[in-house]
C-alpha positions as CSV (number, residue, x, y, z in Angstrom):
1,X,-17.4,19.7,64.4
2,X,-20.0,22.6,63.9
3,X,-18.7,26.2,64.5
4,X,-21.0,28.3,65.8
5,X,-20.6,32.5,65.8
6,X,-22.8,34.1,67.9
7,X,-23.2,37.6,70.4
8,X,-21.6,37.2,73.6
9,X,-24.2,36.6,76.4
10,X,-23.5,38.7,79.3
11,X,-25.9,37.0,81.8
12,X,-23.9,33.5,80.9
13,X,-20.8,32.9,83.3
14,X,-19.0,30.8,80.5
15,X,-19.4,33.3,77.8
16,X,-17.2,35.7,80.1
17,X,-14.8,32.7,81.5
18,X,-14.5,31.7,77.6
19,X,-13.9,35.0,76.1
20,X,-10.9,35.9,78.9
21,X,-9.4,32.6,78.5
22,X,-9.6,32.9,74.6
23,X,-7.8,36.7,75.1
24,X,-5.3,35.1,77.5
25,X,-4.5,32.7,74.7
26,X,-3.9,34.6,72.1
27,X,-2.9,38.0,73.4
28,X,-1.1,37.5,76.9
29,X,-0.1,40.8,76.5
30,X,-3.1,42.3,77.5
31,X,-4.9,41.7,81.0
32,X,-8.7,41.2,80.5
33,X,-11.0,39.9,83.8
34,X,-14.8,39.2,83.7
35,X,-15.6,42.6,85.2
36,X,-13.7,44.4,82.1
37,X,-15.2,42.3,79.2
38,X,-18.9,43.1,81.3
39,X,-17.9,46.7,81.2
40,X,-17.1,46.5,77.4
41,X,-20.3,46.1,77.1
42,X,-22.4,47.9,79.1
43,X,-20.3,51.1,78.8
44,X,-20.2,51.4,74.6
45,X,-21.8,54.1,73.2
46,X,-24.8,53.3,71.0
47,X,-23.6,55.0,68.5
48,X,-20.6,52.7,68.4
49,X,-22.9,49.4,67.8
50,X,-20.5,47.4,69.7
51,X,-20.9,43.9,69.6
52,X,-18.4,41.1,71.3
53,X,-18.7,38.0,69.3
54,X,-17.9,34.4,70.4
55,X,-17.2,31.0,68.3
56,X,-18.6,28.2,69.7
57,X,-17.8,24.8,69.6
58,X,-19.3,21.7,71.4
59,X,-20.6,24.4,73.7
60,X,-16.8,25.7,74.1
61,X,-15.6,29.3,73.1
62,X,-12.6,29.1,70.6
63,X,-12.7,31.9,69.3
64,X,-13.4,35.8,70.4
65,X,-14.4,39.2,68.7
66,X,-14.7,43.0,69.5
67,X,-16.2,45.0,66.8
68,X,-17.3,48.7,66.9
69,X,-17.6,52.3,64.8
70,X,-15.7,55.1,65.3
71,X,-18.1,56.9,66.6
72,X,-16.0,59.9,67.8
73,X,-14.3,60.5,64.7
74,X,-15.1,63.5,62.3
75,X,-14.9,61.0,59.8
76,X,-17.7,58.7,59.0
77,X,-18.0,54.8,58.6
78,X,-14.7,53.6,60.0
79,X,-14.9,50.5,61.7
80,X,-13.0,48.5,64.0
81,X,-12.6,44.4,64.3
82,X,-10.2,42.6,66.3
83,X,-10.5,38.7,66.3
84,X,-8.4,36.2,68.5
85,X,-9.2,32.5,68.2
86,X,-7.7,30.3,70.7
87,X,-4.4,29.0,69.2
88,X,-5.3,25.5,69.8
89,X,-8.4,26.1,67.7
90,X,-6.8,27.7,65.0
91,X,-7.7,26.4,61.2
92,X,-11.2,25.3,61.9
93,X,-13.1,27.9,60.2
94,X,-13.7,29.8,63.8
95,X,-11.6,33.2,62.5
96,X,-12.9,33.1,59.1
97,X,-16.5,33.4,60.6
98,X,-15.8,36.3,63.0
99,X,-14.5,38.3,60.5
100,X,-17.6,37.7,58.2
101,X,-19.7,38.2,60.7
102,X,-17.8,41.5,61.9
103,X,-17.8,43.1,58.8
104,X,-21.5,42.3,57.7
105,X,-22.4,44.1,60.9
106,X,-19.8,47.0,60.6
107,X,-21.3,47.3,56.6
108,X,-24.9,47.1,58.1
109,X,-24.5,50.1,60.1
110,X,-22.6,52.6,57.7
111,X,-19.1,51.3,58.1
112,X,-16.9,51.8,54.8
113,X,-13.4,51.4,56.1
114,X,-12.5,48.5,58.4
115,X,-9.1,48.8,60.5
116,X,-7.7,45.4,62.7
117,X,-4.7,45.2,64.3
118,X,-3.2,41.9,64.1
119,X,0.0,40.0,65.5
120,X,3.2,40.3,64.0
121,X,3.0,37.0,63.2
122,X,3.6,35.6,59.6
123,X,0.3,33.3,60.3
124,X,-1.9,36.5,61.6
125,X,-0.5,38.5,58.9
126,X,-1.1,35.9,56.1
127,X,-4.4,35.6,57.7
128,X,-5.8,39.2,57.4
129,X,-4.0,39.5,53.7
130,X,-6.0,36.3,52.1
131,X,-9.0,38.5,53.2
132,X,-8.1,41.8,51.6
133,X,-6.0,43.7,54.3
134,X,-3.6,45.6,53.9
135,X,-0.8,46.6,56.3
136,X,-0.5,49.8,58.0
137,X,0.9,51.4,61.1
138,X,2.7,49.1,63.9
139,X,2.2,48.6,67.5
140,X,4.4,47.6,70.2
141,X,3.5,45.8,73.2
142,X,6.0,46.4,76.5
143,X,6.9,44.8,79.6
144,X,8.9,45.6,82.7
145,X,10.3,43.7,85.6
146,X,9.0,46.3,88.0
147,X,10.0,44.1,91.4
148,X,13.6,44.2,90.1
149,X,13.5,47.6,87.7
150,X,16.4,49.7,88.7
151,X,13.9,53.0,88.8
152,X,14.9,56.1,88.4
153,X,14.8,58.1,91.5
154,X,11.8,60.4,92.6
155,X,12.4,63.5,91.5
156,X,11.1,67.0,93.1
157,X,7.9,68.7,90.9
158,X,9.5,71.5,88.8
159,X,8.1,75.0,90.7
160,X,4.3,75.6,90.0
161,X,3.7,72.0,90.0
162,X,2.0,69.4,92.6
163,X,1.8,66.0,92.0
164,X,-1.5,64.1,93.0
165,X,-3.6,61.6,92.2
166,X,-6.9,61.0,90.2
167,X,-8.6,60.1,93.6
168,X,-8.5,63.5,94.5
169,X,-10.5,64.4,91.1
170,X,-13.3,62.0,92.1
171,X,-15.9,63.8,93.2
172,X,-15.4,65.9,89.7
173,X,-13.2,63.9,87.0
174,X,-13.9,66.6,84.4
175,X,-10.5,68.7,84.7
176,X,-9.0,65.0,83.8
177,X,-11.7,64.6,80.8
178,X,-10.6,67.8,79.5
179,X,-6.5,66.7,79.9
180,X,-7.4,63.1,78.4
181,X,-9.6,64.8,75.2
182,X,-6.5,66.9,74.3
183,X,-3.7,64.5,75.2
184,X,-5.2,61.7,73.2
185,X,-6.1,63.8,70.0
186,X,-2.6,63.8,69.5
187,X,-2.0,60.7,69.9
188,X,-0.6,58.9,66.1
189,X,-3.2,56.5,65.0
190,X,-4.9,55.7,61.8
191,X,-8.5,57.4,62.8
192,X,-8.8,60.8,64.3
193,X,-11.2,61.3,67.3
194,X,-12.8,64.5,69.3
195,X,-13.5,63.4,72.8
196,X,-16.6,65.6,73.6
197,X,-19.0,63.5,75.4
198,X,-18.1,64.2,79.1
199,X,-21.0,61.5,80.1
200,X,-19.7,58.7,77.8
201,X,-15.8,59.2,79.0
202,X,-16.9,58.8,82.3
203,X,-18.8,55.5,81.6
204,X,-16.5,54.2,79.7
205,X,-13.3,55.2,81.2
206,X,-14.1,56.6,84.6
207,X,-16.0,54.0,85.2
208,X,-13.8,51.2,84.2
209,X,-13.2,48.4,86.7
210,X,-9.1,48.3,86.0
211,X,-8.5,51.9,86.7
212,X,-6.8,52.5,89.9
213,X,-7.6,55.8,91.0
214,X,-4.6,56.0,94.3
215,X,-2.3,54.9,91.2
216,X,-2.8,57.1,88.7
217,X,-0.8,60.3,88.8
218,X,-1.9,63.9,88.2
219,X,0.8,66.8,87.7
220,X,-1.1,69.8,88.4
221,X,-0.7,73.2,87.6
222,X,-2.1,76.6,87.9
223,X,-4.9,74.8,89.1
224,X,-5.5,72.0,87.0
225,X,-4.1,68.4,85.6
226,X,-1.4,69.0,83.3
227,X,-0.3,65.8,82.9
228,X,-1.0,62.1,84.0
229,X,-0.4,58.9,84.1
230,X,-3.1,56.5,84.0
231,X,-3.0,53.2,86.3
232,X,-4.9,49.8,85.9
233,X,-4.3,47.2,88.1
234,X,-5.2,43.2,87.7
235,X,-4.7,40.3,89.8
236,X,-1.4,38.2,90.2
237,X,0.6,41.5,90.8
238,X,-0.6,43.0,87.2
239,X,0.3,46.9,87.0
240,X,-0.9,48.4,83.7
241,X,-0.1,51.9,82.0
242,X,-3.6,52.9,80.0
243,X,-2.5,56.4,79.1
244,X,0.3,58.5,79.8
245,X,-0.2,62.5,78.3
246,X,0.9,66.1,79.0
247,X,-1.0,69.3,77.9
248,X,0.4,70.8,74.9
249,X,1.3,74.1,76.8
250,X,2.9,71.9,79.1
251,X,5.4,69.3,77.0
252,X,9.0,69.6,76.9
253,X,9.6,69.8,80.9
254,X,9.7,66.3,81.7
255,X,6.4,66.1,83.4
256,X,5.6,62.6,81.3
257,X,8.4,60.8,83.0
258,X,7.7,62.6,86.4
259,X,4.0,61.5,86.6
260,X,5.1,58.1,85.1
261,X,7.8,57.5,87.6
262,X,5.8,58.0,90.7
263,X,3.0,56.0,89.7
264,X,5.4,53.1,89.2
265,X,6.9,53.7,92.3
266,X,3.7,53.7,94.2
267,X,2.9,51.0,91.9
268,X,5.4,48.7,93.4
269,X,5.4,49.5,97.1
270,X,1.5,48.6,96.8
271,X,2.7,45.1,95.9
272,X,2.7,45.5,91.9
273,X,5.2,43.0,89.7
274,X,5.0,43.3,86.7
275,X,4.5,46.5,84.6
276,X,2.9,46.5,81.1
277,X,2.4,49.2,78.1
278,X,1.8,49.3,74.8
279,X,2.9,52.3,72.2
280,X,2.3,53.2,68.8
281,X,5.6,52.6,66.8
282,X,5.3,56.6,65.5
283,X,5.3,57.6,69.4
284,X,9.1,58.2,69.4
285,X,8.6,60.4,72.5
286,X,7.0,57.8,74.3
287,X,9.0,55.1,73.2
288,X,12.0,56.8,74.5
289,X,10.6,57.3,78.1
290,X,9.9,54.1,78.3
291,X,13.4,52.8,77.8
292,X,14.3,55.2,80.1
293,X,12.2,53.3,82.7
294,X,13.7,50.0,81.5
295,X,10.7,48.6,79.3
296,X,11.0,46.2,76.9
297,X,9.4,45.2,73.2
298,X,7.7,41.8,73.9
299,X,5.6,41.6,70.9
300,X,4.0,43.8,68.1
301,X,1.2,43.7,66.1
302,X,0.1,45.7,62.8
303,X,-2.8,47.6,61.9
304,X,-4.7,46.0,59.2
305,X,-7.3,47.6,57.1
306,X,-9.7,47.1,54.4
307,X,-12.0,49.6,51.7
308,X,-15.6,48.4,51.6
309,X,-17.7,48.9,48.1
């Protein structure tokens, strides 16, 4: 049978239904929903030339791809693929395409480095190596029981700090763009990024159908968002940490675990189950608060990447 690799159509309901069931499939780690994979694409910058890909067979999507520049990086042409083919699809030819037809779009447009993160799978790893990837940084993925987590107690802001939430920020999210632009910068990764464009975070991220504005936490000080922790929220129960960051003026006081904390507390006396997280293996700070909530590893994957020319 014929594979087929082809743009995602947005105005086609089984596109969408195909490309979350595909992501469910192969990454159940991470919640995607109709609305977010519509966002995706509505929200990228052009500078990014997003595309999401699809493999088609017999009408059915088998296979899924997300492919994008870096275009908030001081550093030019690095490009981003990350392909998931539907596990019962696997060795038909449906990866191999996506990635060919990922990079010949990322080289089109500038691209001359080409990071993928991949599963920590001997398969997904074999995968990305017979095509000239090599492994870099790991990733861990993290789950928590949060209807039976033992959570710490609420504790009391230290003095000269409020706790809130983003829903107070919403009629002007910018003291929160300005947090997120210096939190994430100093996040580890593999490609550096300078959040500038206020209008773009707030279509992208503000914007985004997961966030939960009543969930996300805001420690606030002197006037302004210090720290926060950043809440999406999905069906079946599905409570998701996007970001958690302090100011760097601000780190060392504990204020990651106390904006963490009462978002996960909220979190489950709104009716929330099951808590998920991902971290950067590098993040020891991170890691280590999220022990301390009772997280645990339930997969990893790897960052892959490849010199073009």
């Amino acid at each position: 049978m014929t594979v087929i690799v082809r743009d995602l159509r947005p105005g086609a309901a089984a596109d969408i239904r195909g490309f979350v069931r595909v992501r469910h499939l192969a990454l159940p780690y991470v919640y995607f929903s109709p609305a977010s994979v519509l966002h995706g694409l509505t929200s990228a910058h052009p500078a990014a030339h997003a595309r999401k890909l699809v493999a088609v067979i017999d009408g059915e999507v088998v296979g899924t791809a997300q492919v994008s520049l870096a275009h908030d990086s001081p550093e030019p042409g690095q490009g981003a693929l990350n392909v998931y083919v539907d596990p019962a699809h696997t060795g038909r030819g449906a990866g191999t395409l996506l990635v060919r037809a990922a990079e010949e779009h990322l080289a089109a447009h500038g691209a001359t480095k080409l990071f993928a993160w991949v599963l920590d799978e001997p398969g997904h790893r074999a995968f990305a190596e017979r095509r000239g990837y090599r492994a870099g940084r790991s990733a861990h993925f993290l789950r928590l029981d949060l209807a039976k987590a033992a959570l710490p107690p609420l504790q009391d802001p230290p003095p000269g700090v409020e706790l809130r939430t983003a829903a107070d920020f919403a009629d002007d999210p910018r003291p929160l763009f300005a947090l997120d632009a210096e939190a994430g910068s100093d996040e580890p990764g593999d490609v550096a990024t300078e959040m500038s464009d206020y209008e773009a975070w707030v279509d992208e991220y503000w914007r985004h159908p997961h966030l939960n504005l009543d969930l996300t936490s805001v420690a606030v000080a002197d006037g302004r968002p210090v720290a926060f922790s950043v809440a999406h929220t999905g069906d079946a129960g599905r409570y998701d940490t996007g970001m958690t960051g302090t100011a760097r003026a601000h780190r060392g006081r504990g204020l990651a675990k106390l904006v963490k904390n009462d978002s996960l507390h909220r979190a489950r006396a709104a009716g929330y189950t099951q808590a998920h997280t991902g971290n950067d293996a590098g993040n020891g700070p991170m890691l280590a608060v999220n022990r301390w909530f009772g997280y645990e590893i339930c997969a990893s994957e790897v960052r892959y990447v490849r010199e073009l020319g």
